[in-house]
PAMARPA-14541 format. One line per field, with one value per residue (C-alpha): residue in one letter; x, y, z. Coordinates in steps of 0.5 Angstrom, whole numbers. Example, Ala and Ser with C-alpha at 12.3 -4.5 7.8 and 13.67 -1.06 7.14 Angstrom:
resn	a|s .
x	25|27 .
y	-9|-2 .
z	16|14 .
//
This chain:
resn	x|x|x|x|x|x|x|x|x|x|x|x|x|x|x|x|x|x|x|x|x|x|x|x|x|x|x|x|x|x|x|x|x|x|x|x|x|x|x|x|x|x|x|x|x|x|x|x|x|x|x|x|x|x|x .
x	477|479|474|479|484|488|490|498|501|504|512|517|520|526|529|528|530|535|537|542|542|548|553|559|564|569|569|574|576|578|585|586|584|588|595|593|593|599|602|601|603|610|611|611|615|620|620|620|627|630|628|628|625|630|628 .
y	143|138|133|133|130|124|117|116|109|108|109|105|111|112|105|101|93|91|83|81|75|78|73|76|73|75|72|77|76|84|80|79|87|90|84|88|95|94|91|97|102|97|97|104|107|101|105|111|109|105|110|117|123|129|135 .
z	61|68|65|59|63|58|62|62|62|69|69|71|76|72|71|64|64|60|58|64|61|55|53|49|45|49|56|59|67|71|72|64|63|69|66|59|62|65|60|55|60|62|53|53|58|56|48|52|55|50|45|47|44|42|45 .
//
């Protein structure tokens, strides 16, 4: 039964290649997404204060 032995396709050791060239239609700098983040998080605590929930 050893003599049986089926030949595998040598494996890339967990690691698969993807495009790294990828080009998006939006070209987003870090600053320009932390300027949204804060911005969002500055209209909803302004909206929490100028209209506030009744409890």
């Amino acid at each position: 039964m050893a003599d049986n032995k089926i030949q595998m396709p040598g494996v890339f050791g967990g690691l698969m290649r993807y495009d790294e060239e990828y080009s998006s239609k939006f070209m987003l700098r870090p600053s320009t997404v932390v300027g949204f983040a804060v911005a969002i998080i500055v209209l909803v605590v302004a909206l929490k204060i100028f209209f506030p929930v009744g409890v």
